[in-house]
Backbone bond lengths (Angstrom), bond angles and torsions (degrees), N, CA, C in turn:
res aa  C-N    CA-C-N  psi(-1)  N-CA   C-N-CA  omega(-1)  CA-C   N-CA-C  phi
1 X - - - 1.462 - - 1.522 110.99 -
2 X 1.258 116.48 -44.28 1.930 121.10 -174.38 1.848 74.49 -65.32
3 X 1.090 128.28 -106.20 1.212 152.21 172.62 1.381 109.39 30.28
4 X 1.375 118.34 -51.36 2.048 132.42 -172.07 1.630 83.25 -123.07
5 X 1.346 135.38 -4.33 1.837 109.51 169.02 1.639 103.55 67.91
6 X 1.245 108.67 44.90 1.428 108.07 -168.80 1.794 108.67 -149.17
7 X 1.191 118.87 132.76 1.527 130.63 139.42 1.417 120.43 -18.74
8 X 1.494 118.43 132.52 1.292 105.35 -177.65 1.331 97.66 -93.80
9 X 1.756 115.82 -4.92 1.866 100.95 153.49 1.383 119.25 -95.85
10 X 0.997 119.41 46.55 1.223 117.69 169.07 1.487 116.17 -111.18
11 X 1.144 123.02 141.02 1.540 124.73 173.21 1.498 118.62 -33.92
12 X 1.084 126.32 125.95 1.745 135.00 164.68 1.547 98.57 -31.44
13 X 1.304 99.26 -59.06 1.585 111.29 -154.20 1.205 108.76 -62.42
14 X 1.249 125.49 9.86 1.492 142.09 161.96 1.602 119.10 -61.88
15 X 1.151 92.23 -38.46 1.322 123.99 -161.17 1.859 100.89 -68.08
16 X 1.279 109.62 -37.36 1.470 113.00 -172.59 2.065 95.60 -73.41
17 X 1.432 79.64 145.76 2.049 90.48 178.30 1.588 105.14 -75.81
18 X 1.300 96.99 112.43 1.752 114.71 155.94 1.049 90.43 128.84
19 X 1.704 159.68 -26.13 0.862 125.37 -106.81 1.721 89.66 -140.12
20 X 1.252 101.32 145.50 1.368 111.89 -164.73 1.895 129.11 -114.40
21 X 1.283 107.20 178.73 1.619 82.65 -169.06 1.858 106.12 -87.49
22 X 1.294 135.39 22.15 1.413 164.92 163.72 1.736 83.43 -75.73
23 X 1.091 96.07 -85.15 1.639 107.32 -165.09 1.233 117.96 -44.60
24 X 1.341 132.27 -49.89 1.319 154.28 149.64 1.666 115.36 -24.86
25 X 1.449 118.00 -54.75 1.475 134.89 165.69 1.592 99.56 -44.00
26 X 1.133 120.85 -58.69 1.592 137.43 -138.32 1.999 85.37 -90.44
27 X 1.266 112.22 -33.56 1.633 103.85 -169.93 1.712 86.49 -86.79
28 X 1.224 142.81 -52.16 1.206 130.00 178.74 0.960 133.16 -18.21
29 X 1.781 112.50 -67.07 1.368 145.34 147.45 1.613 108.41 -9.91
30 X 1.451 110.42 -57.94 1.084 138.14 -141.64 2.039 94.96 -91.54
31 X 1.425 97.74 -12.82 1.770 109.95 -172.31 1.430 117.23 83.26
32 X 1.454 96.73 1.14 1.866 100.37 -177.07 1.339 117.93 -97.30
33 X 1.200 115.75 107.55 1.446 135.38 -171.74 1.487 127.03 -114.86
34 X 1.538 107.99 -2.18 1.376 98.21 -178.55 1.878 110.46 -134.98
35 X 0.574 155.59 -47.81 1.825 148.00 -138.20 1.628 98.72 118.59
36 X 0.972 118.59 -51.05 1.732 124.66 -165.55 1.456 99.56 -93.66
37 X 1.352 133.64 -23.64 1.779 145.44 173.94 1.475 81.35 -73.58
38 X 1.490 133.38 -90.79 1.652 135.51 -163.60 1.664 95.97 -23.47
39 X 1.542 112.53 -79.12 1.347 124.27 -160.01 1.724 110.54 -54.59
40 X 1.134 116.67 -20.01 2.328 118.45 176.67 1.392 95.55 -91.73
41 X 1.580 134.48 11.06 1.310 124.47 -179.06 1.699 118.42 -85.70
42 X 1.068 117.81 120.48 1.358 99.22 -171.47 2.161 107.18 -50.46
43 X 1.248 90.88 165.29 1.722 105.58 174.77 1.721 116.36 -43.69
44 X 1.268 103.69 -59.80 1.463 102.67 177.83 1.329 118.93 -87.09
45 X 1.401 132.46 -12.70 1.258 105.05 134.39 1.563 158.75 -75.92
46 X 1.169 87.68 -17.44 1.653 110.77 147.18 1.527 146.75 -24.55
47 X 1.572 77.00 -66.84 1.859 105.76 162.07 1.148 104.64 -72.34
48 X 1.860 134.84 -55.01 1.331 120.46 166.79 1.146 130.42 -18.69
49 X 1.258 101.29 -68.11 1.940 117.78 -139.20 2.211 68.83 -88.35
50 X 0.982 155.03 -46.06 1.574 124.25 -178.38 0.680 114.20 -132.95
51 X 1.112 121.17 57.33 2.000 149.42 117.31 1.625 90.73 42.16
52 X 1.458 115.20 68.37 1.489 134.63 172.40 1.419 124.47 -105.40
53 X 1.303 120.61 115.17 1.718 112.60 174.59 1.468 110.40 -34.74
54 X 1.536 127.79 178.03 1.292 105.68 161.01 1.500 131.12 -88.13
55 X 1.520 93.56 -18.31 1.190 99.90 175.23 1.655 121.60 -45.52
56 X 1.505 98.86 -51.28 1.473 117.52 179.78 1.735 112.70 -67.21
57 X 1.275 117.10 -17.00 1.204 126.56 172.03 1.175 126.33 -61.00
58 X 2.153 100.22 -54.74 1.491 87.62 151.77 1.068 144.34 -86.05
59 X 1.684 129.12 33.41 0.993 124.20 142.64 1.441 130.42 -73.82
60 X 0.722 100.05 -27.30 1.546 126.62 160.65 1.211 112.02 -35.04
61 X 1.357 114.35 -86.44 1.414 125.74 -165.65 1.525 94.01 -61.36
62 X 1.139 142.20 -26.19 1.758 138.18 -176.19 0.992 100.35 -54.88
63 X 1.323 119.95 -72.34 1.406 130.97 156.66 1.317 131.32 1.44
64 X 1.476 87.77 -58.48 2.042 86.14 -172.08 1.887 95.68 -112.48
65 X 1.001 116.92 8.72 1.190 106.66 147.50 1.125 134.81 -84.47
66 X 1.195 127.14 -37.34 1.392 150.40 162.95 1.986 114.95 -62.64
67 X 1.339 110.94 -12.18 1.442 135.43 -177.26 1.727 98.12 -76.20
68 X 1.385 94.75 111.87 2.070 97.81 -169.64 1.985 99.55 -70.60
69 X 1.353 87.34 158.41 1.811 90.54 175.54 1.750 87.78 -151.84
70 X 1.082 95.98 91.35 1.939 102.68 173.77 1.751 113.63 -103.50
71 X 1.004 101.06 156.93 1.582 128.15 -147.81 1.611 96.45 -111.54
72 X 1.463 125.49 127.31 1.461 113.02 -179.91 1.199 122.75 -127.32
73 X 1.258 134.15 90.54 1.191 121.38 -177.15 1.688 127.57 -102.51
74 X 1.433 124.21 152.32 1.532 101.32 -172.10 1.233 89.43 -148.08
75 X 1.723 104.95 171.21 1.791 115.07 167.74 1.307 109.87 -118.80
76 X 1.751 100.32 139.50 1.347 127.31 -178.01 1.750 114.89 -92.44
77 X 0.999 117.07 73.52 1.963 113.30 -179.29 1.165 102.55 -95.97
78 X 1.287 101.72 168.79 1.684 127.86 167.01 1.411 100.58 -93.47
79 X 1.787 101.82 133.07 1.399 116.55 170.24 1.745 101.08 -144.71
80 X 1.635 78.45 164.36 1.400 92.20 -164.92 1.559 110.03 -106.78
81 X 1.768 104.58 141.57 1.424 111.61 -164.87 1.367 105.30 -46.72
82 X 1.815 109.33 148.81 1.486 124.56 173.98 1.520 112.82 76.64
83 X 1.423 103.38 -11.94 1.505 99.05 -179.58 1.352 118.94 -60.43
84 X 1.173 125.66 171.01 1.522 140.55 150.64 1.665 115.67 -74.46
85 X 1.074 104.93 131.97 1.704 98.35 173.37 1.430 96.07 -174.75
86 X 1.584 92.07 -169.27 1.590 125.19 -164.68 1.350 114.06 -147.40
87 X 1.172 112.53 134.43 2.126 127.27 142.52 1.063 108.32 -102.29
88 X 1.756 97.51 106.53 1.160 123.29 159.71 1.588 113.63 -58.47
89 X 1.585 125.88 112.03 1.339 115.67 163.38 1.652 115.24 -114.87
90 X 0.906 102.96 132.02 1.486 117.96 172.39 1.563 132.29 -83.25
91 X 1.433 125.84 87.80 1.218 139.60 -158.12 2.023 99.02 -75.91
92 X 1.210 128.56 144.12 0.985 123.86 173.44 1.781 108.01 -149.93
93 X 1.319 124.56 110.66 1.367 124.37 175.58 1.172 133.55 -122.02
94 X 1.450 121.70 136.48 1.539 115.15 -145.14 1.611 113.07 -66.13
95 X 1.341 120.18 134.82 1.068 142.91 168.72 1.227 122.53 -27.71
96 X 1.437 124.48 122.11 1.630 138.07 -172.30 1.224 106.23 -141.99
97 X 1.788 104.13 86.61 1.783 89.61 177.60 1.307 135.47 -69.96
98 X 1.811 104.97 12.91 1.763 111.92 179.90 1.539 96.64 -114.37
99 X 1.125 131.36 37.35 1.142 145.73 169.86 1.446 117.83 -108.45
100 X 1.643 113.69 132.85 1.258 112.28 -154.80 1.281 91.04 -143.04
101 X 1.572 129.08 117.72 1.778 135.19 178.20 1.318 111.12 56.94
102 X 1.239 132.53 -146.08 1.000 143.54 -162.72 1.566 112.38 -94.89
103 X 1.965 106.84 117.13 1.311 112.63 -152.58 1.479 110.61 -64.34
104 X 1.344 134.94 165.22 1.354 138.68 -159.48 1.827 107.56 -113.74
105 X 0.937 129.84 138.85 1.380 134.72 -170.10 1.724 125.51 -74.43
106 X 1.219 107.54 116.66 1.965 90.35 -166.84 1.788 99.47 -105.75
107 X 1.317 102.21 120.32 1.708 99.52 -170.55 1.676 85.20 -148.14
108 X 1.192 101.95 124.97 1.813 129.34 154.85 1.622 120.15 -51.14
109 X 1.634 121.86 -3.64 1.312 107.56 -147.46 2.123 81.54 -154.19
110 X 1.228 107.45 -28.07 1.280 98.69 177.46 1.500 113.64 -101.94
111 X 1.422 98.82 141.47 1.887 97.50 -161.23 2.011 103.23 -109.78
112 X 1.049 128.96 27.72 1.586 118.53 157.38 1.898 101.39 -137.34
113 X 1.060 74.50 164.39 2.048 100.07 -169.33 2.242 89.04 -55.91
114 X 0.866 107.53 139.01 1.490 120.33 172.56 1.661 126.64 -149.68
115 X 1.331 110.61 109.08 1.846 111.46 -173.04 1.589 88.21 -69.69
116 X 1.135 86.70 154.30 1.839 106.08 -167.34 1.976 83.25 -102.65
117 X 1.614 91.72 128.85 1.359 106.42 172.77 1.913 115.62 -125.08
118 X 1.352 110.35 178.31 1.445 108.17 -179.86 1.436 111.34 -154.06
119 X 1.259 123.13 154.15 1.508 111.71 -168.36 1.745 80.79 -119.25
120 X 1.239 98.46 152.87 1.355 128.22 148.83 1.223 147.60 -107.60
121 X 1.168 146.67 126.74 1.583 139.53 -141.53 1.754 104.85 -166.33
122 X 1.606 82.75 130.85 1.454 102.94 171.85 1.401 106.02 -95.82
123 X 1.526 126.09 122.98 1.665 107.16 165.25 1.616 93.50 -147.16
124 X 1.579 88.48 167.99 1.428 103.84 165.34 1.412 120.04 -104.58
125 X 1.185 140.15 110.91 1.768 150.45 -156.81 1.124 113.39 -96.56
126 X 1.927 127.58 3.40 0.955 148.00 -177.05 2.059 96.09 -95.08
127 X 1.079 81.48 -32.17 2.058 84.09 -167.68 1.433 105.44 -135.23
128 X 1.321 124.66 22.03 1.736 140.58 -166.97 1.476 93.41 28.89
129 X 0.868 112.00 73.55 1.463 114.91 165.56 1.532 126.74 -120.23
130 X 1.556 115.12 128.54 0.993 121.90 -162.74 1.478 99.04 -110.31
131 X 1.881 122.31 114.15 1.342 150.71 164.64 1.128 127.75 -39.65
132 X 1.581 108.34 -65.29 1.550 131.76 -167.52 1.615 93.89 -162.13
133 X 1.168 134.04 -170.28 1.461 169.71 -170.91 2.085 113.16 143.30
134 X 1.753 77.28 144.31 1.338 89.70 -178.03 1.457 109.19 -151.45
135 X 1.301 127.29 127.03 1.541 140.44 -177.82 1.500 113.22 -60.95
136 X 1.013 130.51 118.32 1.821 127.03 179.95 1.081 100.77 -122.79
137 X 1.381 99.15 143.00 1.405 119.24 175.84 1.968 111.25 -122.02
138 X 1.436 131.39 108.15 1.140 111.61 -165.23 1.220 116.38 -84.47
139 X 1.054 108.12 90.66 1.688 116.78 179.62 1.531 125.04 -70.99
140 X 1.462 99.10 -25.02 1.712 107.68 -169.40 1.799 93.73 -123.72
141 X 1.368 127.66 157.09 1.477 119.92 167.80 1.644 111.19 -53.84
142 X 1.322 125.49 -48.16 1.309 137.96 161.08 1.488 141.10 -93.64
143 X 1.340 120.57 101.91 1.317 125.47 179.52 1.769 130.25 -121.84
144 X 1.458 103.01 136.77 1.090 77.73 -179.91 1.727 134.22 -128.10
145 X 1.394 134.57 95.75 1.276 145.23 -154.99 1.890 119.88 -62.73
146 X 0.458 109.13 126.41 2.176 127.35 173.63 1.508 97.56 -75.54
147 X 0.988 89.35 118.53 1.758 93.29 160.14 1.733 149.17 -98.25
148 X 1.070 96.82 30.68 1.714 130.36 -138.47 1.397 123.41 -35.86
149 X 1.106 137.30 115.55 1.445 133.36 -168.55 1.278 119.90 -167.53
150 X 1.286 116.25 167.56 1.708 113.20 -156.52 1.410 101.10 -100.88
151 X 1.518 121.07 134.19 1.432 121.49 -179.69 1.625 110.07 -50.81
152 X 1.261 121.97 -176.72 1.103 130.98 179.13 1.747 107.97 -123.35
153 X 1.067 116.17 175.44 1.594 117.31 170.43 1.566 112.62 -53.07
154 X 1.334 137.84 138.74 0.884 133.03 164.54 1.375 149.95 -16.13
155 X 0.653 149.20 136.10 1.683 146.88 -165.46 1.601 119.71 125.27
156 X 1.450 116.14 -172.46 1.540 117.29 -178.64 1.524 95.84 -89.16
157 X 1.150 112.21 175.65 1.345 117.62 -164.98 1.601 102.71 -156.81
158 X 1.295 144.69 133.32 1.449 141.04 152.04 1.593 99.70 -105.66
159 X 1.503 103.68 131.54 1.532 116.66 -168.47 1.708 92.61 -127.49
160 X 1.298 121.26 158.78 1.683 116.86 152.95 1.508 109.87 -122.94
161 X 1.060 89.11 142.94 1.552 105.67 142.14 0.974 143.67 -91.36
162 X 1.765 126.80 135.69 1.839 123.62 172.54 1.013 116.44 -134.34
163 X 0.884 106.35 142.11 1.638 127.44 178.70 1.438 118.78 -104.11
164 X 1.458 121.28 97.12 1.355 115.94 -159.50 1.132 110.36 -120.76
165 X 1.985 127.26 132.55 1.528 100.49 -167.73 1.513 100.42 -103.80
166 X 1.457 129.88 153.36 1.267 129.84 166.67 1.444 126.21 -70.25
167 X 1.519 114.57 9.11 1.218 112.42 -163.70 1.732 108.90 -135.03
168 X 1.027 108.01 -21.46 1.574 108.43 -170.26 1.784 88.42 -138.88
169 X 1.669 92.23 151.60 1.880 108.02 173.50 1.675 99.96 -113.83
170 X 1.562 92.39 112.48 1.321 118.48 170.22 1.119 168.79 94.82
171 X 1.340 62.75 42.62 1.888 109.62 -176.40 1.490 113.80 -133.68
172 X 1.506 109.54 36.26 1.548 109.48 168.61 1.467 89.67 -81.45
173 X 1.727 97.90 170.71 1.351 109.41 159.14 1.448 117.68 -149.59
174 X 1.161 128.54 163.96 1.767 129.01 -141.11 1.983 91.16 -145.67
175 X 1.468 102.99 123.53 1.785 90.37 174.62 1.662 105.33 -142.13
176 X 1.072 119.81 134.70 1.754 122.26 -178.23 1.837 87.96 -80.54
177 X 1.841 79.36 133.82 1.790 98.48 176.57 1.594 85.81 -139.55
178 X 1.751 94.36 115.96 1.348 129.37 173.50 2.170 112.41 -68.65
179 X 0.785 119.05 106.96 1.671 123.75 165.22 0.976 137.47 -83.33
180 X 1.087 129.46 135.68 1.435 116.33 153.41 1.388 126.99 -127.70
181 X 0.962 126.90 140.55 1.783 125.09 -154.58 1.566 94.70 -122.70
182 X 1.585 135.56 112.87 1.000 132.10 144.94 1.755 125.97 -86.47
183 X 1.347 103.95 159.99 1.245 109.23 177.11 1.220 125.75 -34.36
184 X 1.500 127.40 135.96 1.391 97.06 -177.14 1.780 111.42 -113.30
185 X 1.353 114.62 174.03 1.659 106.54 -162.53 1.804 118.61 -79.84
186 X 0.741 121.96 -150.27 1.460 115.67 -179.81 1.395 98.68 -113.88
187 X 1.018 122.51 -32.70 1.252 116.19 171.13 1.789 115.36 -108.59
188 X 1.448 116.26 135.64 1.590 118.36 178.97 1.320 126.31 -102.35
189 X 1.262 132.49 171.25 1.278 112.42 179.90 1.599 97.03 -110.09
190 X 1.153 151.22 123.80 1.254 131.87 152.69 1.363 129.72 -60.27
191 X 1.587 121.30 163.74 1.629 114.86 -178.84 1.176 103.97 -35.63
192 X 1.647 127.01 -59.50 1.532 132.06 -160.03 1.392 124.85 -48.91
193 X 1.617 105.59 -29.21 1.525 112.35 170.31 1.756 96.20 115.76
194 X 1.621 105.60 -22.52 1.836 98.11 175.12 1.335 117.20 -79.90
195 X 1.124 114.96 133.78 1.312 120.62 174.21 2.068 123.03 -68.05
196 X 1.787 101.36 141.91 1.642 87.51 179.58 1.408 96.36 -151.52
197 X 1.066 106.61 152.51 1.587 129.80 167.85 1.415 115.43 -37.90
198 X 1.299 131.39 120.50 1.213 119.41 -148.84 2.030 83.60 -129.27
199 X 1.501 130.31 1.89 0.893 120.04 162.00 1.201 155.75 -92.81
């Protein structure tokens, strides 16, 4: 929200340079509601529906090129209560071969250079409970983050995941990760491989 100078009720489409809440009405109309609706529009309707010099156009298109679209994948295992563990999630973001480290932030409203970051978070939404979180930075097109946290007592479990970016509104993403927690033994193994009393 500091980041685009914007409401987190306010339209995304705010977010694009020039473009106003007039303009915004008129893309609605139009069924376009998101950053990723603007960008599947053919060219000349584009320019239509926000009646942009070109100059200002290509700001535009910077914009939604520079607009992240990440890929999430994770693993679902069985672990055993009290254990130590991880969800592995696998971050994946589309490919920019003029892209160099960690991508840079394009905002109309914020005035110093900013790498676009995202938090990640394990919680439970049943008991607002927060699991794990971990800060990412996408440095590589593919990465992949641990989510580390201590099992719980046995049973099934529905947990989520989010993916939240610090820099742009509306392109988090939210996913149900199914559990299962078995009993765990009297004796554990730790990472190290020595065994300890886990009672």
């Amino acid at each position: 929200m500091v980041t685009q100078g914007m409401w987190n009720t306010d339209s995304p489409l705010l977010q694009l340079p020039h473009v106003t809440s007039k303009t915004v009405q008129k893309l609605h109309e139009a069924n376009v509601k998101t950053i990723a609706d603007v960008m599947e529009l053919e060219d000349d309707q584009r320019i239509e529906l926000l009646g942009l010099s070109a100059a200002k156009m290509d700001q535009v298109a910077t914009f939604c090129n520079a607009y992240p679209n990440l890929d999430v994948k994770y693993d679902s295992k069985e672990v055993k209560a009290g254990s130590k563990c991880a969800v592995t999630v696998t971050l994946t973001r589309d490919e920019d071969e003029d892209a160099q480290g960690v991508p840079k932030v394009v905002s109309a409203r914020f005035p110093q250079v900013k790498a676009e970051g995202w938090w990640l978070v394990l919680g439970d939404p049943t008991k607002n409970e927060m699991l794990s979180i971990k800060r990412v930075f996408m440095k590589d097109d593919t990465m992949q983050i641990p989510l580390d946290f201590t099992a719980p007592k046995a049973g099934r479990y529905s947990y989520k995941i989010y993916l939240m970016s610090d820099s742009y509104i509306g392109c988090d993403q939210e996913f149900t990760l199914d559990m299962n927690v078995t009993e765990g033994s009297a004796m554990d193994v730790d990472e190290s491989g020595s065994e300890e009393d886990s009672s």
